[in-house]
Each structure stands twice: as structure tokens, then as C-alpha cells.
C-alpha positions, 0 to 999 in steps of 0.5 A, a space after each residue: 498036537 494039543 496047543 501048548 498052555 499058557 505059562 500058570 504056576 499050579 505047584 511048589 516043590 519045596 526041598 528042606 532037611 527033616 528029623 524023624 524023632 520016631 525014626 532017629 533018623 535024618 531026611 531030606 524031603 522033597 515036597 509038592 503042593 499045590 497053589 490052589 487050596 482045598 475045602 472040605 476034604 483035605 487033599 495029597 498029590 499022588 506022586 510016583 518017584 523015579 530015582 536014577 543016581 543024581 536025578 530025582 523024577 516026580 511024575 505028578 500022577 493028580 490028586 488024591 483025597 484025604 479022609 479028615 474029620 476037621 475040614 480045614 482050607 489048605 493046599 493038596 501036599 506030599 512030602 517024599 522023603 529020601 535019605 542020604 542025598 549029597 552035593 547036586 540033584 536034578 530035580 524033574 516035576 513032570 505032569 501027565 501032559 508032558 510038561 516038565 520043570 526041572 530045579 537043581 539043588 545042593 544037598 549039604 548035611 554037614 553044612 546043614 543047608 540046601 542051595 537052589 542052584 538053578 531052575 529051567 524048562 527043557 526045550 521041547 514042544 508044549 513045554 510050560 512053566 507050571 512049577 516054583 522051587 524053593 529051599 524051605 528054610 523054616 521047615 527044616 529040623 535037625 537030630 541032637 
């Protein structure tokens, strides 16, 4: 059995409200970024989604590569959109190793506002904390 690593905050997943005004239509976004920010080449978190009822899963599956004209300094980010989550969603962030950290949040359209309702690490071998939730406020965007 590997030895379980330390307690390092590598990730956000952040949650917020978005109005794609190409779409007309109204998402709600899940976000993954990393902590560490990238140079040369800009950066995305290859994501592969589990939905199941009122349990999101993102398994973080690494990094992948962006082809950008302008190198610029900024963190890998993946914004997944979803639409029509309403009241309470489990949210699980799962690495390759195993480790998962899970936030539960509140989805309110009417009311317009996302709550973070609480944050854990299930009770299994090797389990670390590698991920904060936030409510991304100053990002959200609403349709007329």
C-alpha cells in the first residue's frame, strides 16, 4: 500500500451561475483549476464527468496542453457546464491515486445564488485533502 501523502491544496473547484449569450441559455458551471500556474503553453484539466441524480463526479484525468499564440502565466482551468441543477448536489473531485474530496452545494436559480454547504474527505485509506470549494460570486452572469 503506497503511503498516504501529505495534506497540499493542488486544486479549486469552483461553482457559479453562466449565461451563454450565444446560447440564451442559463448554466451552472463547475470549474477545476489548479493552484500552480502555468508558462509557456496555456493549460486545461482533462475532466471526465460522472453524473448520477444528485451526485456529480469529476475524475481528474491530468493536464492537457493548449495551443496559445500568446503565452501568458495562468493556472490549467476546465469549466464544465451543466444545466438545470436545483437544491443539493454532492460534489466529488477524484484524482488517479484514489484521493477524493467531495463539497456539497446548493443550487438556487430563482434565488439566484449558489451556497457551499459543506466540505469532507470520506474516511478511506490514503484519503488526502487536495482540493477547496468556493462559491465563485464574481463570476456569475444572468440572462435579460
Amino acid at each position: 500500500i503506497p503511503k498516504r501523502k501529505p495534506d497540499k491544496i493542488e486544486y479549486n473547484c469552483k461553482a457559479y451561475f453562466h449565461y451563454d449569450q450565444v446560447e440564451k441559455k442559463q448554466y451552472e458551471i463547475l470549474s477545476i483549476e489548479t493552484i500552480a500556474e502555468f508558462t509557456s503553453f496555456g493549460s486545461e484539466v482533462s475532466v471526465e464527468v460522472i453524473k448520477e441524480k444528485k451526485e456529480l463526479s469529476l475524475v481528474l484525468m491530468g493536464l492537457k496542453a493548449l495551443t496559445n499564440l500568446a503565452p501568458q502565466v495562468q493556472p490549467a482551468r476546465t469549466d464544465i457546464p451543466f444545466e438545470n441543477l436545483i437544491g443539493d448536489y454532492t460534489v466529488k473531485v477524484v484524482k488517479q491515486d484514489g484521493a477524493i474530496n467531495v463539497a456539497v452545494f446548493n443550487f438556487n436559480i430563482f434565488k439566484k445564488e449558489i451556497k457551499l454547504i459543506n466540505e469532507y474527505r470520506p474516511e478511506k485509506e490514503n484519503n488526502r485533502l487536495f482540493c477547496k470549494f468556493e462559491v465563485a460570486e464574481t463570476e456569475f452572469s444572468f440572462g435579460e
